[in-house]
Backbone as JSON, one array per atom type, in Angstrom:
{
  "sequence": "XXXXXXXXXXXXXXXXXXXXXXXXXXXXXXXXXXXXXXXXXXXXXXXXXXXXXXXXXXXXXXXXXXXXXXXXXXXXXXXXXXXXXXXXXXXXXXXXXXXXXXXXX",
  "N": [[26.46, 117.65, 128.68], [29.72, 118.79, 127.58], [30.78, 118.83, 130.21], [33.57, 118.42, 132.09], [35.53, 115.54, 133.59], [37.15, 114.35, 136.23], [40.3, 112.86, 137.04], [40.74, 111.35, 139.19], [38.02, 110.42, 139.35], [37.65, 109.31, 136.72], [39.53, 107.59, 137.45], [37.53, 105.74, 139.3], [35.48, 105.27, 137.16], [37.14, 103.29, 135.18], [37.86, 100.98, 136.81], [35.08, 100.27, 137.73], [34.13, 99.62, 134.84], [35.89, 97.3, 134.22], [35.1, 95.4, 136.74], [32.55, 95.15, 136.19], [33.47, 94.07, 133.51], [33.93, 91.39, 134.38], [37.27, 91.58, 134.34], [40.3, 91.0, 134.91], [42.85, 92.18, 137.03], [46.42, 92.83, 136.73], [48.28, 91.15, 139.63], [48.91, 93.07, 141.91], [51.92, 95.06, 143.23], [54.1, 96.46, 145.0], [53.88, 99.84, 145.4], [55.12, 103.25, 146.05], [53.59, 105.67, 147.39], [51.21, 107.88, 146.16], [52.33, 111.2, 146.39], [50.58, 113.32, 146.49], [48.31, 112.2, 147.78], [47.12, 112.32, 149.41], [45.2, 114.5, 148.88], [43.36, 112.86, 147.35], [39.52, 111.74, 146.67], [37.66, 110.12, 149.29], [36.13, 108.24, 148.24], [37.59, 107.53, 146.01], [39.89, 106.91, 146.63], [41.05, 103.8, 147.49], [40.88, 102.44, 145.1], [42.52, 104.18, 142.92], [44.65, 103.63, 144.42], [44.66, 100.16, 144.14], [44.72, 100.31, 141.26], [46.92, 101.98, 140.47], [48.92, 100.37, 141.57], [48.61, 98.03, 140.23], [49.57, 98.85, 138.2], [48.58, 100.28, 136.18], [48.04, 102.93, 136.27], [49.3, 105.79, 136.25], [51.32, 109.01, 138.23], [51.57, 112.47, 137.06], [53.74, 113.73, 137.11], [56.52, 114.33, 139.52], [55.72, 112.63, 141.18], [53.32, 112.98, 141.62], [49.42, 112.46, 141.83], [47.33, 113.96, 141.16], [44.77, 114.36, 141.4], [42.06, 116.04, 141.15], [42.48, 117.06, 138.52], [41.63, 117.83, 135.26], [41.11, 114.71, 133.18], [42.64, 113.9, 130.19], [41.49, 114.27, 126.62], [42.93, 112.14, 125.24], [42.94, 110.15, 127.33], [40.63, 109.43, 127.71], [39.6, 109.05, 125.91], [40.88, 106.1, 125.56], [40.32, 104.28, 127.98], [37.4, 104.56, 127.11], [37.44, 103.15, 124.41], [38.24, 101.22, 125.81], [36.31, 100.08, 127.48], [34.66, 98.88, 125.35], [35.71, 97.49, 123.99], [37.34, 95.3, 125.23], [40.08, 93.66, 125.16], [41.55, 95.36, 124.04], [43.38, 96.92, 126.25], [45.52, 95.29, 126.26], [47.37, 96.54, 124.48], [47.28, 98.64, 125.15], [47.57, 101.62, 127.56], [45.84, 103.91, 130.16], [46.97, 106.61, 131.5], [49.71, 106.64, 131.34], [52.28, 104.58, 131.64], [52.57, 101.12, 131.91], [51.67, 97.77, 133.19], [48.66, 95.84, 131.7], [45.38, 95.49, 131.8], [43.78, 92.16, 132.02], [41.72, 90.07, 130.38], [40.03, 88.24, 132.18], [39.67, 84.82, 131.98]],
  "CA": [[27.48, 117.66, 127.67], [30.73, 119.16, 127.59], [31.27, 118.59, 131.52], [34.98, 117.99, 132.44], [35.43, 114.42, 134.59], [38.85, 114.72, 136.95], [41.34, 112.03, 136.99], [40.06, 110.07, 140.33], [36.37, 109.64, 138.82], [37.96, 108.25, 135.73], [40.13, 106.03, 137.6], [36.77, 105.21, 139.3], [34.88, 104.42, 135.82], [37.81, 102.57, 134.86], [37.71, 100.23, 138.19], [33.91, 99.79, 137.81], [34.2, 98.41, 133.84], [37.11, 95.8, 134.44], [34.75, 95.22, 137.08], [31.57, 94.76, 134.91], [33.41, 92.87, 132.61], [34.93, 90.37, 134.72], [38.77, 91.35, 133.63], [41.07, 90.51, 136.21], [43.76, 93.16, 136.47], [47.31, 92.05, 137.4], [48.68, 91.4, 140.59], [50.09, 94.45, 142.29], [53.21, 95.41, 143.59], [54.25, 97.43, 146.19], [54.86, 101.23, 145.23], [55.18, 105.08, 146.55], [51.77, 106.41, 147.63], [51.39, 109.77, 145.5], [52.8, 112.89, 146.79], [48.86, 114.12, 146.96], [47.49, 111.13, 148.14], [45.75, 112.71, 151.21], [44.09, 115.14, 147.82], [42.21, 112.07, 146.84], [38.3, 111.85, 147.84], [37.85, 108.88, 150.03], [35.33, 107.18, 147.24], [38.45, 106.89, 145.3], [41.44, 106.32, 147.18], [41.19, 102.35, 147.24], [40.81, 101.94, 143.6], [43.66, 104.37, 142.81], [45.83, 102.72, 144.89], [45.2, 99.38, 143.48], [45.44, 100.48, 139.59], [48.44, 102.14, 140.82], [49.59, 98.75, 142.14], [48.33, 96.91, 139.1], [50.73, 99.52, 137.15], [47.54, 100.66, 135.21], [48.0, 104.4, 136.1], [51.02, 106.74, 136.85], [50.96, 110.13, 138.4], [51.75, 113.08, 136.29], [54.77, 114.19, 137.65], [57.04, 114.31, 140.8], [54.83, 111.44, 141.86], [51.97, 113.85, 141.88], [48.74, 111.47, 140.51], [46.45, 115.0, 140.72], [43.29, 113.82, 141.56], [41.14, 117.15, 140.61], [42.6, 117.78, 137.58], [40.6, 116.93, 134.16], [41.18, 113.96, 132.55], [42.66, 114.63, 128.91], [40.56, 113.62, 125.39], [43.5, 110.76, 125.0], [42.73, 109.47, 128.49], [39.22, 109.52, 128.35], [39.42, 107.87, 124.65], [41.46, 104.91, 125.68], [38.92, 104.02, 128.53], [36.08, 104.3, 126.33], [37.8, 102.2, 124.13], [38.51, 99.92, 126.27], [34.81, 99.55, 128.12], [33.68, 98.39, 124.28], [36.88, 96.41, 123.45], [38.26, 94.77, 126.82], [41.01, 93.42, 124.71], [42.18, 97.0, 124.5], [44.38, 97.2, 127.24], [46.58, 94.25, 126.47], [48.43, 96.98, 123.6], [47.58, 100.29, 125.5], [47.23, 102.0, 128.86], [46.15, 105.44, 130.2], [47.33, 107.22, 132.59], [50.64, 106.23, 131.99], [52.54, 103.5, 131.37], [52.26, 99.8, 132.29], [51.09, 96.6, 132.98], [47.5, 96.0, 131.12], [44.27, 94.51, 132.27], [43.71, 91.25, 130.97], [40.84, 89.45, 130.14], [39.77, 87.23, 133.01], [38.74, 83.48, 130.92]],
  "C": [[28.46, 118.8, 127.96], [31.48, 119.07, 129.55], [32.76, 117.66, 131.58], [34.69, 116.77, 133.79], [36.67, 115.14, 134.94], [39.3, 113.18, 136.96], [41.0, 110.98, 138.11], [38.75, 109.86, 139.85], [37.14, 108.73, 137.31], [38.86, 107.21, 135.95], [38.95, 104.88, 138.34], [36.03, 103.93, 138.32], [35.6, 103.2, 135.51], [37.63, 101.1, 135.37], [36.37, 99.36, 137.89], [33.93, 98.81, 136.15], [34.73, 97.34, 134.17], [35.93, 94.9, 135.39], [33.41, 94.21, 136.73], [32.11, 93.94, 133.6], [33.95, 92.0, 132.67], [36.55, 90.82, 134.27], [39.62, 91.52, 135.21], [42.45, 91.6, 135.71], [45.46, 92.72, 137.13], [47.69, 92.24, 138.74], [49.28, 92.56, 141.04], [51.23, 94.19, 143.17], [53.42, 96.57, 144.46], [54.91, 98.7, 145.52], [54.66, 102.65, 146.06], [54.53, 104.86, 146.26], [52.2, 107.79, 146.82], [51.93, 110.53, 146.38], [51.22, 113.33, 147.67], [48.22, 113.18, 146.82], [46.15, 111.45, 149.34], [44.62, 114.02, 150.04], [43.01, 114.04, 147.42], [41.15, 111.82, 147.4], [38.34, 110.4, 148.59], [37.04, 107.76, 149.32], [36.22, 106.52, 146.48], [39.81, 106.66, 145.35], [41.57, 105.04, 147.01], [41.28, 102.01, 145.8], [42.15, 102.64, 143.01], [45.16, 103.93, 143.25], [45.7, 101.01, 144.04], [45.2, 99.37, 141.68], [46.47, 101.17, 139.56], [49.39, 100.86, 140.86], [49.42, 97.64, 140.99], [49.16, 97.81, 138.03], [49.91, 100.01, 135.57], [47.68, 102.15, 135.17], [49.41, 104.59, 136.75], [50.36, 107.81, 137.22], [51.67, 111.05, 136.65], [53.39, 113.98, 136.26], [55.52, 114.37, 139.19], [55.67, 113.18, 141.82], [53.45, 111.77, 142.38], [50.66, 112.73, 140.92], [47.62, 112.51, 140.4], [44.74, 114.78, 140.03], [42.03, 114.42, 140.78], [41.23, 117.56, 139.54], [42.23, 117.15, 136.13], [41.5, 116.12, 133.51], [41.63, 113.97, 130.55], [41.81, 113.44, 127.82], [41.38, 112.02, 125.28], [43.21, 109.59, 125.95], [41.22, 108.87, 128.44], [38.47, 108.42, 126.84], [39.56, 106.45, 124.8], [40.59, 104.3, 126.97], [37.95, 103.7, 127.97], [36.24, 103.16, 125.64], [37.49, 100.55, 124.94], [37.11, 99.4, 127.15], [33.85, 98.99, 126.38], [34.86, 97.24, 123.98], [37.82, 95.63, 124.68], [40.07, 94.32, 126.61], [42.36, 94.15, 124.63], [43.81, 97.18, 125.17], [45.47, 96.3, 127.42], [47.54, 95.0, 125.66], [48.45, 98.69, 124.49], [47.23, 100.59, 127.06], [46.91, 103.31, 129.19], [46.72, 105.67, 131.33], [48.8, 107.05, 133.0], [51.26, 105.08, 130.94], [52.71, 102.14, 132.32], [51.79, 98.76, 132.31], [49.4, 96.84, 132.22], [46.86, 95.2, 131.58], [44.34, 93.68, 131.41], [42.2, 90.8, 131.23], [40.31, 88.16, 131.18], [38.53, 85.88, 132.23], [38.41, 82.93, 131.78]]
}
C-alpha cells in the first residue's frame, strides 16, 4: 500500500484489461513517436505505441509521454473505473484526450 505505479505500467494494466475483457480498441493512426520514446522499458514500448495510435493516451507535454513518472489519482481512477465498467471509456479517457475503447460485441 501506498506504492506509486509510473505511467508505462499503467499503460501496461490498461492494455492487459481491454485485453481481459475482450474490448477492441480503435484502429490506429499514424502519429509522432514521443520525444522520450527510447525512456520507455522495452515491456512497454509496444503497448504505448499502440494506445498512442488508438488515441487512448497523450504525452504530457512537448510530446514528452514520461514513462517514469507516477501516474496521477485521476489517471489511476479512470482505469479502475474502467476495468469494472468497460463501458467507461466510451464518455472518458486518461491520459489525455481521445478516441475510447469500445466494447468488442
Amino acid at each position: 500500500m501506498g506504492d506509486r505505479i509510473s505511467r508505462q505500467d499503467m499503460a501496461v494494466i490498461a492494455h492487459r484489461v481491454a485485453r481481459y475483457l475482450h474490448t477492441k480498441l480503435p484502429a490506429g493512426t499514424s502519429s509522432e513517436p514521443f520525444a522520450d520514446q527510447a525512456d520507455i522499458a522495452g515491456y512497454a514500448l509496444e503497448v504505448v505505441k499502440t494506445l498512442q495510435q488508438a488515441g487512448i493516451i497523450d504525452g504530457v507535454e512537448a510530446q514528452r509521454f514520461a514513462p517514469s513518472e507516477t501516474v496521477s489519482r485521476a489517471q489511476a481512477a479512470t482505469i479502475i473505473a474502467a476495468a469494472k465498467l468497460p463501458w467507461f471509456f466510451q464518455s472518458h479517457s486518461f491520459f489525455g484526450k481521445g478516441k475510447r475503447f469500445q466494447k468488442n460485441h
